[in-house]
BANUMI-279724 format. One record per residue (C-alpha): residue in three letters; x, y, z. Coordinates in nm, 4 decimals. Layout:
<bators>
+-----+----------+----------+----------+
| res |        u |        v |        w |
+-----+----------+----------+----------+
| Ala |        X |        Y |        Z |
...
+-----+----------+----------+----------+
</bators>
This chain:
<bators>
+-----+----------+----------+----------+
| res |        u |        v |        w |
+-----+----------+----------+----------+
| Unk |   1.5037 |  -0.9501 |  -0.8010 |
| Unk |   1.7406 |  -1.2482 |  -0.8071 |
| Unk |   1.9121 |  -1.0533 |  -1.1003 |
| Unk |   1.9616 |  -0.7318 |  -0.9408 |
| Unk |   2.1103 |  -0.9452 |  -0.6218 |
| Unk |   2.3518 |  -1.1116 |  -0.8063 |
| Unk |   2.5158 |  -0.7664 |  -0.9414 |
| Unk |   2.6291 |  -0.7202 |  -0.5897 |
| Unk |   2.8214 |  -0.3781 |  -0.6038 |
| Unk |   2.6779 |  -0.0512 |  -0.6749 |
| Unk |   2.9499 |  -0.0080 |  -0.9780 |
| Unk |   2.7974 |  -0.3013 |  -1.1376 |
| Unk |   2.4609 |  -0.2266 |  -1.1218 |
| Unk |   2.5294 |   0.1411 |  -1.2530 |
| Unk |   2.7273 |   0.0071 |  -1.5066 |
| Unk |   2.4995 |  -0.2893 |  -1.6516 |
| Unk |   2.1554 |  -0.0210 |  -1.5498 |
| Unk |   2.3309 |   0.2017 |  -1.8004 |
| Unk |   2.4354 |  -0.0692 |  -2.1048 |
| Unk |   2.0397 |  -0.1674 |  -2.0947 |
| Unk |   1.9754 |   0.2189 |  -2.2023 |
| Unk |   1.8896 |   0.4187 |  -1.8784 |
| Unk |   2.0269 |   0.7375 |  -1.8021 |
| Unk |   2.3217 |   0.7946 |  -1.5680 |
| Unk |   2.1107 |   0.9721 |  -1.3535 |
| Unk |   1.8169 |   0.7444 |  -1.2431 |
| Unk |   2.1131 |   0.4674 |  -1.3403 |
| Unk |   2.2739 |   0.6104 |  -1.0248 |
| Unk |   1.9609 |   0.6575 |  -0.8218 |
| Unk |   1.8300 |   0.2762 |  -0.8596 |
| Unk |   2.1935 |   0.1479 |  -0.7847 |
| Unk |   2.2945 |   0.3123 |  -0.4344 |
| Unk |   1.9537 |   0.2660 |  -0.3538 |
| Unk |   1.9156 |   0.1292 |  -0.0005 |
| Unk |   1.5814 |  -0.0080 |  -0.0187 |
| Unk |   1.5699 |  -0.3800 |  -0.0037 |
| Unk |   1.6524 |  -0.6111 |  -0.3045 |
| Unk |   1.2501 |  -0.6901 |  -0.3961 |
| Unk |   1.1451 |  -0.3156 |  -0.3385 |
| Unk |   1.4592 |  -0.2270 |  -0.5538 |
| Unk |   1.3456 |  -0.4110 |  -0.8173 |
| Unk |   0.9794 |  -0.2847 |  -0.8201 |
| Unk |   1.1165 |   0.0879 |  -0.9125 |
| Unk |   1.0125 |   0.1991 |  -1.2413 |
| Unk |   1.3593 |   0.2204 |  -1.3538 |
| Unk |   1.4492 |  -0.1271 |  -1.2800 |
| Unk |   1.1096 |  -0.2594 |  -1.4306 |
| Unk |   1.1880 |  -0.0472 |  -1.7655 |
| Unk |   1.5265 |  -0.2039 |  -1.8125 |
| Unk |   1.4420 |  -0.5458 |  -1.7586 |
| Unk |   1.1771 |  -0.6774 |  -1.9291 |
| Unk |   1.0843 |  -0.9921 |  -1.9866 |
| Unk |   1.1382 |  -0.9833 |  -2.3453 |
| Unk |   1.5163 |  -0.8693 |  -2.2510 |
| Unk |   1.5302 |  -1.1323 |  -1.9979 |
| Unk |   1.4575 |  -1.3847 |  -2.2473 |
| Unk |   1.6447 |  -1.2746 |  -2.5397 |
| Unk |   1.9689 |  -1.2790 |  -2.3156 |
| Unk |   1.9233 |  -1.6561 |  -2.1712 |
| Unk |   1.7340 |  -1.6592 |  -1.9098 |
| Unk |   1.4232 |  -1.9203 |  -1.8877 |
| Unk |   1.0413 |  -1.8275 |  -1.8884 |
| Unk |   0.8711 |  -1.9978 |  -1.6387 |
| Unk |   0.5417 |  -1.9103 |  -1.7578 |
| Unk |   0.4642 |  -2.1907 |  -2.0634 |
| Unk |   0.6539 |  -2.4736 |  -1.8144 |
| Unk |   0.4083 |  -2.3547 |  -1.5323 |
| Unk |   0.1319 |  -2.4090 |  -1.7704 |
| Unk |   0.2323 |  -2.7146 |  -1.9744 |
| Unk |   0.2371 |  -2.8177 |  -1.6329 |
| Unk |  -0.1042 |  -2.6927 |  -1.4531 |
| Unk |  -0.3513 |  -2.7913 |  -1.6633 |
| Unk |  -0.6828 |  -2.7341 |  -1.5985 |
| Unk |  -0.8852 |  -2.9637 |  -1.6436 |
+-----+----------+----------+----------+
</bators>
């Protein structure tokens, strides 16, 4: 969600929805969506383009193994 709010325009998120391999149509369709930024990002198009895999590869931090190194239980 936080990702697809920071490409604030419709152009951008068409255009970056398209370089991660979706089709201009549903690339369209997801980005002048007017749902709301967290249903937005529930759609099946927005879930197939960024996985977490993806999301990792390109910088961005997993949470998960911190969350856990942290929680133990014990």
């Amino acid at each position: 969600m936080c990702i697809w709010k920071q490409w604030k325009k419709p152009g951008t998120k068409f255009r970056n929805l398209v370089k991660m391999g979706i089709s201009e149509k549903y690339a369209f369709m997801a980005a002048n969506s007017r749902k709301t930024y967290w249903r937005t990002s529930n759609t099946t198009t927005v879930k197939r383009t960024m996985k977490k895999e993806r999301l990792i590869n390109s910088g961005f931090y997993d949470l998960t193994p911190a969350y856990q190194s942290l929680h133990v239980n014990c």
